[in-house]
N, C-alpha and C positions, 0 to 999 in steps of 0.2 A: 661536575655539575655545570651545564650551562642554562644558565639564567643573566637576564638584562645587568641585573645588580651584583654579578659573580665580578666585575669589574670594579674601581673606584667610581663611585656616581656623586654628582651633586645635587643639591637640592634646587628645587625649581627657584626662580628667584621672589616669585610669589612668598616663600618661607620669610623674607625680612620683616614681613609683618608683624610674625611670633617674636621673632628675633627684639625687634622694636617693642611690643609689650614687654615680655618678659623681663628685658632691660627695664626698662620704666616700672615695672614694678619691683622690680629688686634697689630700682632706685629710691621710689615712694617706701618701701618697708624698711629701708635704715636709715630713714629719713623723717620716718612722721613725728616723730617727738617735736620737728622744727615748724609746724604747723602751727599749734597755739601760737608762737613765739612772732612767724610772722603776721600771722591770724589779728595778734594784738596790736603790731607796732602797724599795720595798716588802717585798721580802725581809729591811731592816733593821727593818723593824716601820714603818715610815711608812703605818699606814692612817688618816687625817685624813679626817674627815665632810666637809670638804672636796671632797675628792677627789670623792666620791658626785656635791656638788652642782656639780661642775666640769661631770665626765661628761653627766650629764643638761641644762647646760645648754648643752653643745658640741650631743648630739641634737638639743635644741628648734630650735636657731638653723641647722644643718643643713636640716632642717624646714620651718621659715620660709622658709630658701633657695630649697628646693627648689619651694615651693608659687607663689612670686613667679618664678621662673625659668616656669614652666608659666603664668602668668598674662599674662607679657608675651611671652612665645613664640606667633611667627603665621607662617606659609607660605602662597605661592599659585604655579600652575603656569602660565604664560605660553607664548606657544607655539614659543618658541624658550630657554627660561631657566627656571629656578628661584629663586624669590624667599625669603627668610629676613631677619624683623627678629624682635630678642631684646637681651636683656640689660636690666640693673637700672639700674644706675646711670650708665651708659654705653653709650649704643642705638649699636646697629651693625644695619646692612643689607648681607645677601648675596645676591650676584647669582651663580649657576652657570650660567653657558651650555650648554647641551646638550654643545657640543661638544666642551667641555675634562673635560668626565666620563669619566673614565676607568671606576671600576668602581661597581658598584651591588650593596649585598649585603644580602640580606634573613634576617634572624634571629627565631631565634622562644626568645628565656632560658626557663630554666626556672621564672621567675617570672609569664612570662606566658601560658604555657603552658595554665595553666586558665581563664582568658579566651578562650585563643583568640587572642591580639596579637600582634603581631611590630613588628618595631626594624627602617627603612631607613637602612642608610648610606650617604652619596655619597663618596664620593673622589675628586678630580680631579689630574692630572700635577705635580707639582713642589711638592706639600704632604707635612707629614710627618705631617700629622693629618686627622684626619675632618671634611671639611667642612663635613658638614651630617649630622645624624643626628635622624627621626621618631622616637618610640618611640609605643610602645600605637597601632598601626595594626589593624584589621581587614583577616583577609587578602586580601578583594577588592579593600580600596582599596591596599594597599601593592603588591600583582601590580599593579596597574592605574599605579600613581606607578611602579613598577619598569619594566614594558614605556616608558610614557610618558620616562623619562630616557634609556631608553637606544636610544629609537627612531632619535633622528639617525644611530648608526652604522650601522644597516640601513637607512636613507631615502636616506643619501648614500654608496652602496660608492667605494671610495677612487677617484679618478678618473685620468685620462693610463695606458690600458692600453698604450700602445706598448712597455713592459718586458714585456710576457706574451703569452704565444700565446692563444689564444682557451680552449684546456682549464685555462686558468689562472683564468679570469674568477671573479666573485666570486659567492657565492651571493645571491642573493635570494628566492629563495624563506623564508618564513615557517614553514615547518614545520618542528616541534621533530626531530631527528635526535636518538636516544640512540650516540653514536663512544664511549664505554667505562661498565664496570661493574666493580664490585667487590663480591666474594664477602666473608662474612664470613675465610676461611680466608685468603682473600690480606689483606686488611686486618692476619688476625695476622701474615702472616709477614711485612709491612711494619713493624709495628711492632717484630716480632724486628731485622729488620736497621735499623732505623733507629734503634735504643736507642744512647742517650748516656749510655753508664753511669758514663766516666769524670769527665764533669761532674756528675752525681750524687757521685759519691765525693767530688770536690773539695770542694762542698759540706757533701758528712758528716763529712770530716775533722776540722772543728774541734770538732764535736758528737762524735764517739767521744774526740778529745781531752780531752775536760772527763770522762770516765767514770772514775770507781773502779777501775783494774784491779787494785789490789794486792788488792783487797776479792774479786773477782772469781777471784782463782786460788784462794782460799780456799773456793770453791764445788765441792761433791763431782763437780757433773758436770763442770768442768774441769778436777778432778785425774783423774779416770777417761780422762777425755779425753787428758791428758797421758801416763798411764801407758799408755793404746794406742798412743797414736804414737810411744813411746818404743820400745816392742816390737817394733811390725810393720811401721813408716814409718822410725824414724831410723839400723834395720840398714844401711839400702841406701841410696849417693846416688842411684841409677835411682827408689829409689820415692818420693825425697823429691820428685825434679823430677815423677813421675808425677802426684804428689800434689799440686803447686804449679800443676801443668798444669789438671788436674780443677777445684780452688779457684777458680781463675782462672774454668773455663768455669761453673761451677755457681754464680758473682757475678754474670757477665756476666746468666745465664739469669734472675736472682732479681731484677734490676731489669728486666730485659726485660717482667716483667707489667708495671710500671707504664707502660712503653712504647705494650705492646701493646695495655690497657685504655684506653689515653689514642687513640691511634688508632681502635679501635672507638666509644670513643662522640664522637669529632667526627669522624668520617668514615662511618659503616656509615650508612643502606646507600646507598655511593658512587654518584652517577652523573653522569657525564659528556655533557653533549647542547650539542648547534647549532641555535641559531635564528638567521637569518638572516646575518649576521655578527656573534651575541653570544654566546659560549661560558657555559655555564650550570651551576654545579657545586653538586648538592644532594646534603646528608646531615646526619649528626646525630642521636644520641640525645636526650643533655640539653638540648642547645640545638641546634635544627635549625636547616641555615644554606642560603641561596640565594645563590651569588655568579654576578653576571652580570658578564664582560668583554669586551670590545669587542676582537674579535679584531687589528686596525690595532693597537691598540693594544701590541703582544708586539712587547718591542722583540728578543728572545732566547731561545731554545727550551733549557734548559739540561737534560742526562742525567746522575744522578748516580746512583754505584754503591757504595758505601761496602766494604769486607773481605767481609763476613755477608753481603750482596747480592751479592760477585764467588760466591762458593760457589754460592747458590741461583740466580742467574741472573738477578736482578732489576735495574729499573731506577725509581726514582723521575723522573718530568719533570716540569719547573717553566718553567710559561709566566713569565719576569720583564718588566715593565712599567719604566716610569720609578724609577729609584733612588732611594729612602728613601719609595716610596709603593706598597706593591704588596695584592694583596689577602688575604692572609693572613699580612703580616708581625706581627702580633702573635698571638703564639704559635706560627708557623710564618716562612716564609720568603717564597715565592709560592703561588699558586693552581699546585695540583701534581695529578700523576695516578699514586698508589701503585702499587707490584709490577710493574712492563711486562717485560714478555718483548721479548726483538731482536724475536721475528714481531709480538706486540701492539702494538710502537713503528713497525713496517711499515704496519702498519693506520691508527693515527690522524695519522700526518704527512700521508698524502692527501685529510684533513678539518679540516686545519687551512689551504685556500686563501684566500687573502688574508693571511697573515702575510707575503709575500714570497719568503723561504726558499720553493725548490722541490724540495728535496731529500726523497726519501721511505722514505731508509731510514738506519742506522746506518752507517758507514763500519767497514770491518776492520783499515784500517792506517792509517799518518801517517806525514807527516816530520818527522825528529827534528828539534828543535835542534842546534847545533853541540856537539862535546866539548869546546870551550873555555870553554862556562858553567861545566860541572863543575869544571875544573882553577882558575876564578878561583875556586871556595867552595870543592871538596870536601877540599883538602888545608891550609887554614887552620886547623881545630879541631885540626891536629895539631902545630903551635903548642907548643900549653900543655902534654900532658906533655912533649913533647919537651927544651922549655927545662928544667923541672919536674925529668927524667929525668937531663941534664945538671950541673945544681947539685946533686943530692940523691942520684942515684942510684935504684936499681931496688928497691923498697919499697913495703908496701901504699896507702899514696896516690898514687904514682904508677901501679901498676897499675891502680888505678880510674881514674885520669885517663886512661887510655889505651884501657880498655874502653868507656867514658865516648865519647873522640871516634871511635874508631871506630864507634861508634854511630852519629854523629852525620852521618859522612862516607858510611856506608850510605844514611843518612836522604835525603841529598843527591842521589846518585848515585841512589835510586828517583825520585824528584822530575826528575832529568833526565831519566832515560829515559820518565817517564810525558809529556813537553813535547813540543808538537808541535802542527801542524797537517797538514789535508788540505782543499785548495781544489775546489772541484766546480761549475761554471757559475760562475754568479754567487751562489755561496754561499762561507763560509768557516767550517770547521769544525776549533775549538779543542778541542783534549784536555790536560788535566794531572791532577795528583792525587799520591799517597804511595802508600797501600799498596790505597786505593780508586781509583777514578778517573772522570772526569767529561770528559764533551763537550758542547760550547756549539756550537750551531748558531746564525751569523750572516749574516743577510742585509746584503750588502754596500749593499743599495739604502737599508738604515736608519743607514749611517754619518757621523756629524755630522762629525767630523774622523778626521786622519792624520797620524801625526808618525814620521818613520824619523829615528833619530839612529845616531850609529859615533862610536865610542875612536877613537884613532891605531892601536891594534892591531887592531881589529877591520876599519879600510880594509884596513893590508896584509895581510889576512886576504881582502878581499871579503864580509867579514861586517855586520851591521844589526841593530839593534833597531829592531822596527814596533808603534805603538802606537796602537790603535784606540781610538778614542772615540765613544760610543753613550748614546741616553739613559738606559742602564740601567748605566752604568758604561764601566768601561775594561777593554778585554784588551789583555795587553804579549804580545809575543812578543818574545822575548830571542834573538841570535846565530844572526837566519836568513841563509840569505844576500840579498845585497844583491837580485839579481837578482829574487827572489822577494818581497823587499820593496815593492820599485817597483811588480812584476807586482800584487800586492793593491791597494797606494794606487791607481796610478792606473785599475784596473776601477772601484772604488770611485767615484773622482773622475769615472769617464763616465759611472757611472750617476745621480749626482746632483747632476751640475752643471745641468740644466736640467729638473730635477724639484724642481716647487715646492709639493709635497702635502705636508701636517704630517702628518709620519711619528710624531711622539708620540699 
C-alpha cells in the first residue's frame, strides 16, 4: 500500500491545543472536589501572591505536557491496522485492527475551525474510552484516514447469507445514499420533547437554596406580585390549580430553550446517508461532527418516545452498538435520528439492510406481561400508611402517605401495562416505558446468550422469566409464559448455533 501515512507521521503541531485541553481537563476532573475548599478560603480573604504564582506555574507545566505529548506522538496506516506509539515516560504502542473499529468520527472544535482542522476519533468494541484520537488533521487527510479505517466493513459485507433471501443482501455499492434530513423546525421541536427539565431543576435546587429570600419578599415587585395573586388566584381552588398547571408548563417551556438551542447547534443541519455498509451522520454548528458506523455493527435498533413526543407524534431512534462504547455517548446516548414520524421510521428501516433485523415498520400492539408482575409490586407501597394508619390513625401524615403510595402503585401498574413484547420472523420486538414509551427492535441472529428462569409460583402458573443477552446489554422479560419463552430461546438458539460471523 502506498499511502502518505504508510510511514511514521506526526501530528501537525497545531494538535498541542487538544493536547493542552485534554490535560487540563483531566486535571480540572480529579480535581474539582478542591474547588469548594478554595472557593471558601478565598472568600475569607486568602488571596496569597502565592496563589498567582501557583496558578501560572500549574499553566507552564500543563504546557510543557502538552508540547512533549505532541513530540513523542507518531501514527502510521498499515494495510490491515492502525499503528499508534506515544507517551512520555512510559511508551506504549497501539495496534487497531481495521476490524475491531467499530465507529470513526470526524470533528471539526471550534478552535480549529479557522485552520480549517479536524480531530479523528477511532473507537473500537469493548472500550470505555477513545482509542485513538488525530487532532489538527486537514480535511483531505482525515476524509481519506476516515474512509481508509473504515473500509474493511464495506470490503468484507458480513458473510454465510443462508439466514437472508437474496432482497436481503448487503449493499455494496459505494455511493453515498442521503435515507434522512432534518429541518431546522424538526430539530426544535426535538429538542422541545427531549428537554430534561427535571434534571436541570435538580441541579438548581441547591443553588435557589443558597438565595436570600427573606430579602427577596421585601422587593416591591414581589409584594405587587403577592397582592395579585392574593386577589385574583387565591379566590378560587380552580384557579390556583389552573395556575399551578400554567407554572408548571411555562418551566418546562423556559428550559426547553436551552434544550432546543443545544439540539440545534450539535445537530443542524442533520443528515443521515449510507455508504456502502457505513452509516454516516453529519451536522454541527460549533463543532461540526462526522460519525461513520459500520452498520454489522448495531447490535439494537432502539425507538423512544418520551410524554412531549407521545402528543407530537415523534420518535427519536438510536442505533446502540456494544455497551459502555457507543458513538455519541458523551453528551448524548447513541448515534440517533431526531423527530421520526411512524411513516419516516417506515422509510429508513428498509435502508438499514444488513443490521439483521428485517422488520420494516413499527409494530401496533404487544403481548402483555402476565398481571402477576403487578400484584408481586403494585400492592407493597401500600404497606406503609396502612400499618402507619393502624397505630396512629387517620391524620395529615398519614394522608400523605397514602396519596404518596397510591402514587406510587399507579406508577407501577403504567410500567406494567406499557411491558411487553411482539415476535415477528426472526425478530424480537421489546416495548416498555411509564408515561413515554419505547421499543427495542432485536435481531435474534445477534443473541450472545438465554437464560429463562421460574419461582415455584410462576411454574404452577406456566409462567417464565426470559433474559436475553446481547452485546449491547440485557433485556429481561419478566412473567411470560413459559411457552413463549422457550419459543424465543430456542429460534434464537437455531439461528446461532452454527453461525460463526462476529456479530459485534
Amino acid at each position: 500500500m502506498t499511502h502518505k501515512f504508510s510511514q511514521w507521521s506526526s501530528l501537525s503541531a497545531w494538535s498541542i491545543i487538544s493536547f493542552t485541553l485534554l490535560t487540563t481537563r483531566q486535571l480540572l476532573s480529579s480535581g474539582y472536589a478542591l474547588i469548594p475548599v478554595v472557593y471558601t478560603g478565598w472568600q475569607q480573604g486568602f488571596s496569597s501572591p502565592w496563589v498567582i504564582i501557583a496558578i501560572l506555574a500549574v499553566v507552564g507545566l500543563i504546557f510543557v505536557f502538552s508540547v512533549l505529548q505532541w513530540l513523542k506522538f507518531r501514527f502510521k496506516i498499515e494495510t490491515d491496522k492502525l499503528n499508534i506509539k506515544h507517551g512520555i515516560v512510559f511508551k506504549k504502542a497501539d495496534e487497531l485492527p481495521f476490524s475491531k473499529i467499530q465507529n470513526v468520527r470526524l470533528e471539526q472544535p471550534l478552535y480549529f475551525r479557522p485552520m480549517g482542522l479536524y480531530r479523528l476519533v477511532v473507537e473500537t468494541a469493548g472500550s470505555k474510552e477513545n482509542e485513538a484520537e488525530l487532532s489538527a488533521l486537514a480535511y483531505k487527510d482525515a476524509l481519506t484516514l476516515k474512509k481508509q479505517l473504515m473500509a474493511e466493513h464495506d470490503a468484507h459485507p458480513q458473510q454465510s447469507e443462508h439466514s437472508r433471501t437474496p432482497s436481503q443482501g448487503q449493499h455494496t455499492s459505494k455511493q453515498v445514499k442521503t435515507i434522512s434530513r432534518k429541518s431546522l423546525k424538526q430539530l426544535v421541536l426535538f429538542g422541545l420533547y427531549q428537554n430534561n427539565a427535571i434534571w436541570l431543576a435538580v441541579i438548581l435546587g441547591p443553588i435557589f437554596g443558597q438565595l436570600d429570600w427573606e430579602s427577596m419578599e421585601n422587593l416591591q415587585l414581589m409584594q405587587s406580585f403577592m397582592a395579585w395573586y392574593d386577589k385574583h388566584i387565591a379566590v378560587s381552588l380552580m384557579l390556583q390549580f389552573i395556575f399551578a398547571v400554567m407554572a408548571l408548563v411555562g418551566f418546562y417551556l423556559l428550559f426547553s430553550l436551552l434544550s432546543i438551542a443545544s439540539a440545534v447547534l450539535k445537530y443542524s443541519p442533520y443528515r443521515l446517508s449510507r455508504s456502502g455498509n457505513t452509516l454516516h451522520r453529519t451536522g454541527g454548528i460549533i463543532a461540526k461532527q462526522n460519525d461513520a458506523l459500520a452498520i454489522r455493527r448495531i447490535q439494537v435498533i432502539k425507538f423512544y418516545q418520551p410524554l412531549i413526543g407521545r402528543l407530537l407524534k415523534l420518535w427519536t431512534v438510536y442505533f446502540k452498538q456494544v455497551q459502555g462504547h457507543e458513538v455519541e455517548q458523551r453528551g448524548s446516548t447513541n448515534m440517533l435520528v431526531p423527530s421520526m414520524s411512524r411513516g419516516e421510521i417506515a422509510l429508513l428501516l428498509p435502508e438499514l439492510k444488513g443490521v439483521e433485523a428485517s422488520s420494516t415498520q413499527l409494530p401496533k400492539q404487544y403481548q402483555h406481561i402476565h398481571l402477576g408482575w403487578f400484584w408481586r409490586r403494585g400492592l407493597l407501597p401500600l404497606l406503609v400508611p396502612a400499618i402507619n394508619t393502624y397505630f396512629l390513625g387517620l391524620n395529615l401524615f398519614t394522608d400523605l402517605l397514602w396519596i404518596g403510595a397510591i402514587l406510587l402503585c399507579s406508577g407501577i401498574y403504567l410500567r406494567y401495562r406499557q411491558y411487553g413484547y411482539h415476535l415477528e420472523g426472526n425478530d424480537l420486538w421489546f416495548h416498555s416505558g411509564l408515561l413515554g414509551h419505547s421499543w427495542q427492535l432485536i435481531a435474534l441472529a445477534k443473541v450472545q446468550h438465554v437464560s429463562i428462569t421460574q419461582s415455584p409460583n410462576q411454574k404452577r402458573s406456566g409462567l417464565a422469566n426470559l433474559e436475553i443477552g446481547l452485546a449491547s446489554g440485557t433485556v429481561k422479560l419478566p412473567y411470560i409464559s413459559i411457552i413463549a419463552a422457550r419459543e424465543i430461546a430456542e429460534r434464537s438458539l437455531v439461528l446461532i448455533h452454527n453461525d460463526h460471523r462476529n456479530w459485534i
